[in-house]
N, C-alpha and C positions, 0 to 999 in steps of 0.2 A: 185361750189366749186372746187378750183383746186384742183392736186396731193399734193401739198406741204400742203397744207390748210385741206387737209385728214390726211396726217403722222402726224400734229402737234395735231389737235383734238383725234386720236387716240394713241399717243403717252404715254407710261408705265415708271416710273421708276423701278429699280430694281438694283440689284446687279454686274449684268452679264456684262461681259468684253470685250471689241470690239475692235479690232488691225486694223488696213489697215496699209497696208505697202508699201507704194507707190515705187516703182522702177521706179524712173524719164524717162523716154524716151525708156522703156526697147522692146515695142514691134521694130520689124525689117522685112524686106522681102528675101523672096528667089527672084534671080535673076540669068541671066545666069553667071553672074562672082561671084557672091554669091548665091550660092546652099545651105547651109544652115543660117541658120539667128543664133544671141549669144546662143538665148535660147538652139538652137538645137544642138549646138557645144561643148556647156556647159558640164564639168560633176559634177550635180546638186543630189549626191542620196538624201539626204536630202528633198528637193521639188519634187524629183520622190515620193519619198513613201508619203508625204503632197499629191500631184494631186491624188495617187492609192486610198487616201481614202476622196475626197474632190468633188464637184461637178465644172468645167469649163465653161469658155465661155470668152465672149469678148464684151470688152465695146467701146461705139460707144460714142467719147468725147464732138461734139459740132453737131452732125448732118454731117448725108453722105456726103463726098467732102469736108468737113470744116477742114480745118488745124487747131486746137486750137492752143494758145499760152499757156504758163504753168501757167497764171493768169486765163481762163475761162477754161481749164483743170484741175484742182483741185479745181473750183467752184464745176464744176459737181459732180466730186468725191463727196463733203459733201454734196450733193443733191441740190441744187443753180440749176435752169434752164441755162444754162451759157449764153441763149439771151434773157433773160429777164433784162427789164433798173436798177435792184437793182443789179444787178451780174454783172454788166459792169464798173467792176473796170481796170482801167489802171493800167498799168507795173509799174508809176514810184509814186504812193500813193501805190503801194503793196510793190514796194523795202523800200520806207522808214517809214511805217509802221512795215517792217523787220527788220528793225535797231533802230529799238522803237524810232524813231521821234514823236512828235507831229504833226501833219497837219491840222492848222485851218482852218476852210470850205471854206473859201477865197486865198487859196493857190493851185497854179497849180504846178503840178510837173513831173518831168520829171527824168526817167531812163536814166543812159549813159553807153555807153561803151569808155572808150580809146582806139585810135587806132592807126595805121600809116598807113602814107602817105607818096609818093617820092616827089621829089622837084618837079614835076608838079603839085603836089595837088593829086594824083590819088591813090588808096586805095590797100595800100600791107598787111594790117592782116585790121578783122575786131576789133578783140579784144588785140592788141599791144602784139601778142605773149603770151595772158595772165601772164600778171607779175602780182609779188609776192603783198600782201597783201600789206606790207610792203612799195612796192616802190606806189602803188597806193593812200596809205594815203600820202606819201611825197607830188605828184603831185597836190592832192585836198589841201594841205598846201600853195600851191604856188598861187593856186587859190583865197583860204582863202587871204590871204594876198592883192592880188592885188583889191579884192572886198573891204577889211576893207580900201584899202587907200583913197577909194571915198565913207567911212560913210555907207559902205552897200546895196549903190543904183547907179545903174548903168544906161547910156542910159535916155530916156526919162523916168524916174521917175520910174526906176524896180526896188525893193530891191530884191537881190539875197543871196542865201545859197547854200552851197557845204558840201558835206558828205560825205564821204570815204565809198565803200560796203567792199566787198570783192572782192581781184584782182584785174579784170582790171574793174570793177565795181562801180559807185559812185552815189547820186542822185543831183537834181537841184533842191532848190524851187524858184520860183517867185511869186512876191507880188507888189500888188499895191503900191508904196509908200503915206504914207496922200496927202491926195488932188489931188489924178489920178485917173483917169476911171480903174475900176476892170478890171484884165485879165480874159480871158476865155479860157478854156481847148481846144477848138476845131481844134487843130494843128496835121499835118503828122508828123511822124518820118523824120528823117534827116538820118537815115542809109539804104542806096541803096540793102542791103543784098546780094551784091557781089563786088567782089575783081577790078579792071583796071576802076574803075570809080571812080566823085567826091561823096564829101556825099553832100545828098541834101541838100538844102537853106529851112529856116523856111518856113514856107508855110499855110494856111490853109488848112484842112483835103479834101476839097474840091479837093486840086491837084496844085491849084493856090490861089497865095496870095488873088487874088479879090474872090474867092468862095468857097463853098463848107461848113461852117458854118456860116455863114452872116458878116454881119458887125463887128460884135465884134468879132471874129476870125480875121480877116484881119486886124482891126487895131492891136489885140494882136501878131500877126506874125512881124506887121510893128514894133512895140517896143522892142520884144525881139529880134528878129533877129540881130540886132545890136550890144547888149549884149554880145549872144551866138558868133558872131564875134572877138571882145575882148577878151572875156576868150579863143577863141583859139588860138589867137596871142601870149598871155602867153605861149605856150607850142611848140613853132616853135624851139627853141632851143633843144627839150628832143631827145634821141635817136629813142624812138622805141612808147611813148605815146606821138605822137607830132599833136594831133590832137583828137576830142571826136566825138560820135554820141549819138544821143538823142532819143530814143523812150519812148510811154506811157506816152504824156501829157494828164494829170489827177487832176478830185479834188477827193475829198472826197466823198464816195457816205453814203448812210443812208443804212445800210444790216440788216435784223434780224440773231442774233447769233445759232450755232446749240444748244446750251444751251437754250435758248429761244424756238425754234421751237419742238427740239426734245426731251426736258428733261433730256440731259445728262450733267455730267461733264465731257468736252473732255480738251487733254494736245495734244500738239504739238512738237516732237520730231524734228527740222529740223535746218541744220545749217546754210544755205544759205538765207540771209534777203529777198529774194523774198519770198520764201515759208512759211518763220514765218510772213511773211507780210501778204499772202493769210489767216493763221487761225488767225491769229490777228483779221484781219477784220471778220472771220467768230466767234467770240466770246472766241477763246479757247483763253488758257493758253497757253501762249508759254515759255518755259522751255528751262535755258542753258544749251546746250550742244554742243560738238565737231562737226565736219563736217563728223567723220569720220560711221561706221553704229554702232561699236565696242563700242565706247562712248555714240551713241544714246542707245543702250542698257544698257550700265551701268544708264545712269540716269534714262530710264525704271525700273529700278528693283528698286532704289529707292523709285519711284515716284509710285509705284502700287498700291496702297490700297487707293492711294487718289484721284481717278477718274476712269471713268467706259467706257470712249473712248480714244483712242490714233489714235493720225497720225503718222507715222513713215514715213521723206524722206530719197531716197539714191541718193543721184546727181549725182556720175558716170555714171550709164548709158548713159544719158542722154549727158554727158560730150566726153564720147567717139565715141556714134552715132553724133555730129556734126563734130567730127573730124575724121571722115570714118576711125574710126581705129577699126575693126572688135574684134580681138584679144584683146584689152582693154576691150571690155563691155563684154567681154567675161568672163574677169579677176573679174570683179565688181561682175558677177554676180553670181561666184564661192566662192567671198569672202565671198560673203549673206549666200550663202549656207552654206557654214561650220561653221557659228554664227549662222543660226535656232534652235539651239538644246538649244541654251541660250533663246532666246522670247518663243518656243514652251516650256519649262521647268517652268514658271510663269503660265502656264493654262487657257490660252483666251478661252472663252466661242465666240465668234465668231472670226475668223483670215480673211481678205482678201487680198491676192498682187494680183497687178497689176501695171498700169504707168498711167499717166495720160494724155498722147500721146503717138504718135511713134517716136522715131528719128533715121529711119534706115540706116547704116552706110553707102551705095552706094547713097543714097540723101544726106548725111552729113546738115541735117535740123529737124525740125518738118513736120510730115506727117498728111493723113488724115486716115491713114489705121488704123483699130479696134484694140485694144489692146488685148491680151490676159489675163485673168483672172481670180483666184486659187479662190474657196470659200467654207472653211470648218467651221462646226458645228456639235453638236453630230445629229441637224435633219436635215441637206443637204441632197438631193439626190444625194450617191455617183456613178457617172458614169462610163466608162469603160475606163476613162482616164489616159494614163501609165504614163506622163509627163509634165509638164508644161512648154509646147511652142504654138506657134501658131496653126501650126496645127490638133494641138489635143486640143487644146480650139473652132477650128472650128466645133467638134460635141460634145461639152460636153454639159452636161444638162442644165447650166443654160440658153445657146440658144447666139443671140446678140441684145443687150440692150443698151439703152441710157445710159452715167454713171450716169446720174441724178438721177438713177433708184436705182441704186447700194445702195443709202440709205437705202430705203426702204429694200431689203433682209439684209441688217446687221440690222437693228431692227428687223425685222421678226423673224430672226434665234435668236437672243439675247431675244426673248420674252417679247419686247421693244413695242408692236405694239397690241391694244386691238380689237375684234373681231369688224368686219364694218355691223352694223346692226341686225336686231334682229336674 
């Protein structure tokens, strides 16, 4: 019997009320040109007096040295093994499940970014400056268009769709047109993840087009890559998105929901369609609301009596640690603080913040480093911890832990979880 196949067997309904509040990328490091990290710079009284009376530590997102991305980083969060094959959902079935697409099981899909490039081809932002919402839908119109004037099928018999995210954000689907051999998912990204180079060529996941997922990878690289070609020449005119990158080709995978596993009703507070994408696929309700944390609270308070888990995300953080701007997540994380007194004022029977990676502002990336982690209930063991930062989640009681784990103590504490054995 595995861990998950435990929690589900012993699994309680009840009343009691369960928050995470996810701080997208919040963990950070000291370094010698950053001596202290957001958290520690922060002035947070709010989650100082939350950590004086709550139990700490630090979650460990996909296994030591593993950088998660933020699709198997909030697997774990709702207790998902994030390398197990049913939690191995791609980036770009998780964006447009975010954006409440459909995705029938024969459809691969791909995450993009817009970008620019100089007139050599060579990569000056990855994300075009991140423009407005606004101009990014314009772009996927221009798209839209040039797809509809060849009937929706492009290249050797692909049918394509475009979708606008958010920003500089949008997805791709591909489809076999009738009477073509099915695509399959098993393709690289095309974004290089740094700046004075090209973005790479479709490819199979292998590294080359001949390998790395067999046959049917290589020929599906061979068909779309031609495609993905076309729709970039559409955009050789634009200023600053005059070019896209592709990660997270993806189908559909089969997930049991945490409503199924753990017997809760969970809602999903998040603005950004990746992350309503992730609880989407993990069975919640995903609920509109704003980007901002202000408006995810106001539909919180609404939304209270009629579910008994919430996820709450905050995407600054996260936003700021890629753009090594210390003083911004700094800002994000000050903002949380002074709107705690509104979530903590509704009476969560269990609360946890944390992130669901690190993305420390002198790496301006995702890391592998442990997150730090608040977790209050009336029966935590409250530790002797002054503050909620790294380092004083490095001795608090809850220890460091897999996040996959992390389900298990929010039922535990919520009296969600029936005694194991006689």
């Amino acid at each position: 019997m595995t861990r998950q196949e435990l929690l589900t067997r012993l699994a309680l309904r009840n009343d009691r009320r369960i928050v995470l509040l996810v701080l997208d990328g919040v963990g950070d490091l000291r370094t010698a040109d950053q001596p202290r990290t957001a958290l520690e710079v922060a002035r947070t009284p709010i989650l100082d007096d939350l950590a004086a009376r709550s139990a700490l530590g630090r979650l460990v997102p996909a296994g030591t040295g593993i950088t998660p991305g933020s699709g198997p980083g909030h697997l774990a969060l709702f207790g998902y093994e994030p390398d197990s094959p049913g939690a191995d959902i791609g980036r770009g079935v998780l964006e447009a499940l975010g954006l409440g697409l459909e995705v029938p099981p024969d459809t691969v899909v791909a995450r993009g970014n817009f970008a620019t490039v100089d007139g050599d081809g060579l990569l000056l932002d990855r994300r075009a400056g991140r423009i407005p919402t606004a101009e990014g839908e314009r772009i996927c119109r221009l798209l839209a268009r040039r797809i509809e004037a060849d009937g929706g099928v492009l290249g050797d018999g692909v049918g394509v769709e475009v979708h606008a995210g958010e920003a500089y954000r949008f997805v791709l689907l591909f489809r076999a047109a009738d009477g073509t051999a099915a695509l399959e998912p098993g393709l690289a990204d095309t974004d290089p993840q740094q700046l004075g180079t090209r973005p790479l060529p479709i490819e199979a996941s292998g590294g080359s087009v001949a390998g790395g997922s067999g046959e049917a990878a290589w020929e599906t690289a061979r068909r779309i890559g031609p495609v993905v070609e076309e729709l970039q020449r559409e955009l050789r005119a634009e200023e600053r998105a005059n070019t896209f990158l592709l990660r997270g080709f993806s189908w559909l995978p089969a997930l049991p929901g945490v409503d199924e596993l753990h017997r809760l009703r969970p809602a999903a507070l998040a603005g950004y369609p990746l992350y309503r994408g992730v609880a989407r696929a993990c069975g919640m309700e995903v609920l509109d609301c704003g980007n901002s944390f202000g408006q995810a609270l106001d539909r919180l308070e609404q939304c209270w009596a009629d579910f008994d888990y919430f996820f709450l995300h905050v995407k600054g953080t996260d936003m700021a640690g890629e753009d090594g701007d210390l003083a911004a997540k700094v800002g994000v994380i000050e903002e949380v603080d002074a709107l705690l007194p509104r979530l903590l004022g509704l009476g969560p029977d269990v609360l946890a913040i944390s992130g669901d990676h690190s993305t420390p502002a002198p790496m301006k990336a995702h890391s592998w480093h442990p997150v730090p982690l608040l977790l209050w209930s009336e029966c935590c063991f409250v530790d002797d911890c002054a503050r909620f930062t790294e380092t004083e989640a490095i001795r608090g009681a809850v220890g460091t832990i897999p996040s996959s784990e992390l389900m298990g103590l929010l039922l535990a504490n919520a009296g969600k979880l029936a005694k194991f054995g006689a």
